[in-house]
C-alpha positions in Angstrom: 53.4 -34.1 228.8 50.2 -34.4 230.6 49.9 -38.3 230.6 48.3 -39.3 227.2 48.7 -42.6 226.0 49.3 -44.0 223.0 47.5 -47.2 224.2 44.4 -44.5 223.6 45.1 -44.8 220.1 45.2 -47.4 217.3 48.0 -47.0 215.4 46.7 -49.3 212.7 43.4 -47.7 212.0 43.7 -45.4 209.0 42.7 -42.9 210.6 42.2 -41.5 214.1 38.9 -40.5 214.8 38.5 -36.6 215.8 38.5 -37.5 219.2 41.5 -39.3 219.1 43.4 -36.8 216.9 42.5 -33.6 219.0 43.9 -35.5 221.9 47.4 -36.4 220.5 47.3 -33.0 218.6 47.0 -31.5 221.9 49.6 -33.4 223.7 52.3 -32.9 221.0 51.3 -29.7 219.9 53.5 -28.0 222.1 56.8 -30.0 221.9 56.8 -30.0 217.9 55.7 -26.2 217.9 58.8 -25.2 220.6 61.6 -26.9 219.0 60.3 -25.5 215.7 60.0 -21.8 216.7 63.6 -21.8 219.0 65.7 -23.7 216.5 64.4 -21.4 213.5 64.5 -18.3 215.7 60.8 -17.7 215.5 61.2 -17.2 211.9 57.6 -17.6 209.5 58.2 -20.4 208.6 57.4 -22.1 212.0 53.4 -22.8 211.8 53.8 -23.7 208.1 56.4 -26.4 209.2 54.5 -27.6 212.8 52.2 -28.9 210.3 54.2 -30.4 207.8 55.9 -32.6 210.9 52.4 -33.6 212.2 51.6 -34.4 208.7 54.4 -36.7 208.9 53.9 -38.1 212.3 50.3 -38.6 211.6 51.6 -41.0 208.0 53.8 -42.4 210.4 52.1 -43.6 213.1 51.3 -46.8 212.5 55.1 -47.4 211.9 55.7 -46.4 215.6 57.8 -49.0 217.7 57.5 -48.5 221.5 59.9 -50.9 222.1 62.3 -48.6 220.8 61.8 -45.7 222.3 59.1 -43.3 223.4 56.6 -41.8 221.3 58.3 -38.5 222.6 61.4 -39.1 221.2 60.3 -40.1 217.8 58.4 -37.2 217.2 61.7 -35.4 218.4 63.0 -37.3 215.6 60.9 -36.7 212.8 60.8 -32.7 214.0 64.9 -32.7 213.8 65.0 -34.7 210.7 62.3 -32.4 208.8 64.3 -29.0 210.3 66.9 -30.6 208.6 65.4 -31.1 205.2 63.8 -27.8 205.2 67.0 -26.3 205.9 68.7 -28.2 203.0 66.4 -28.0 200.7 66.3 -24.0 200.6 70.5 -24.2 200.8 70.5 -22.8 204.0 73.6 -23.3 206.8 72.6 -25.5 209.4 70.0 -24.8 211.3 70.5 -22.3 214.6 68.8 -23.9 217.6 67.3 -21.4 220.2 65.9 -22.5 223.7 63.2 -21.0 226.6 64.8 -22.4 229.0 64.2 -19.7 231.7 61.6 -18.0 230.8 58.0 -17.8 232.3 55.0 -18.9 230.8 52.6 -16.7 229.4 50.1 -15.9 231.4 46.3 -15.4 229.8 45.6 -13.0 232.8 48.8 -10.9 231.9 48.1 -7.6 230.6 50.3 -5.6 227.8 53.0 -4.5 230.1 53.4 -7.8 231.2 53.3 -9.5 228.0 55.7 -7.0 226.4 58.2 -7.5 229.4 58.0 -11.5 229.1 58.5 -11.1 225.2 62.0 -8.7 225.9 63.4 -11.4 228.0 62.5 -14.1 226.1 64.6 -12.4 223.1 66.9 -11.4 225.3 67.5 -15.7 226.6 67.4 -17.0 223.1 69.9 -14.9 221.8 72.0 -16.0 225.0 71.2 -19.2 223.8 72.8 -18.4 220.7 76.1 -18.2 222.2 76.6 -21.9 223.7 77.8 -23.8 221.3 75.9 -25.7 219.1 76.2 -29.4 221.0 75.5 -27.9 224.1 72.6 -26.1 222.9 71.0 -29.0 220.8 71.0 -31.1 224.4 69.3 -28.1 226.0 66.4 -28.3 223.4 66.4 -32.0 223.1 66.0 -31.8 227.0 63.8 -28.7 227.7 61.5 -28.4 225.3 62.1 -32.0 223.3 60.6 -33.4 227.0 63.2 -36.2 226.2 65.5 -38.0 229.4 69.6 -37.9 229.2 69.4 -41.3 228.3 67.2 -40.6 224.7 69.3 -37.8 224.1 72.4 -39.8 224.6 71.0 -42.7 222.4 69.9 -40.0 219.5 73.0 -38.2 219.8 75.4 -41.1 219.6 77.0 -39.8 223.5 77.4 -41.7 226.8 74.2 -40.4 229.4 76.8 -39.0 231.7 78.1 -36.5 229.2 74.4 -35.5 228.3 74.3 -34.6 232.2 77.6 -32.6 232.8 77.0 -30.7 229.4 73.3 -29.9 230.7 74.6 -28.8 233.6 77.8 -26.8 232.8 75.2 -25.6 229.6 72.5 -24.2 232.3 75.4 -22.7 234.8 77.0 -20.2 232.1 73.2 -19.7 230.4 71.9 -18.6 234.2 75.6 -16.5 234.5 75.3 -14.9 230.7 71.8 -14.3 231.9 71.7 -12.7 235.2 73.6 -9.2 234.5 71.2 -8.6 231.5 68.0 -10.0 232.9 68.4 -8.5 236.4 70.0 -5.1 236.2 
């Protein structure tokens, strides 16, 4: 995150001024948006559900406890929480996580080639993603593109810190391995 605060912010106002809210939309915007789009697989239903969680968040604010964690993590929260009611309420399995984990970031100066390239190999690493199992790849998320430390993952995952480490680890060795013969041929 680039260093907002929520100090910036009062949490008790009714509402945040536009200042106020384009800043916090544009911190956050990008962690509720990722874990969104790589758990449901880039599916339509991501922008309609990034706002439904920042609806939430927004309600919620003022119910925000520092002391228990970082504002980071609790919009992890609410984003995992409403995956999981969206995927209940339309009787679906449990939701499939998906990660970007090595991939590049776009680029504005790229051109189509470029662009089309980064987009192959960004399937290409989700759907290696796909293949780790489902722990494994929810501490990847939570880590990556959640922005949370071992020890928030550990607290939201009910696990000791050290096992969120060696699972990262062992997680990002056979990703990199599955990766390398179809990313580098």
């Amino acid at each position: 995150m680039n260093g907002f605060t929520t100090d910036a912010l009062d949490f008790r106002s009714a509402s945040f001024d536009e200042d106020q809210f384009d800043r916090f939309y544009e911190e956050y915007f990008p962690q509720v948006y990722n874990l969104i789009y790589f758990q449901c697989k880039g599916s339509v239903w991501v922008e309609e559900l990034t706002g439904q969680v920042f609806e939430k968040i927004l309600y919620n604010l003022p119910r925000y406890d520092h002391s228990k964690g970082s504002l980071s993590a609790w919009i992890c929260t609410i984003t995992r929480n409403h995956l999981r009611d969206h995927y209940r309420s339309r009787k679906h399995l449990a939701a499939e996580y998906g990660e970007e984990i090595l991939l590049d970031q776009a680029d504005p100066e790229d051109g189509p080639e470029e662009r089309a390239l980064r987009k192959e190999r960004q399937t290409i690493l989700v759907d290696l993603l796909h293949r780790l199992p489902d722990r494994d790849r929810e501490i990847l998320i939570l880590k990556f593109y959640g922005g949370l430390r071992s020890r928030e993952i550990a607290m939201q995952l009910s696990m000791n810190e050290g096992a969120v480490n060696m699972s990262v680890s062992r997680s990002m060795k056979k990703l990199k391995g599955m990766a390398q013969p179809q990313l580098f041929d």
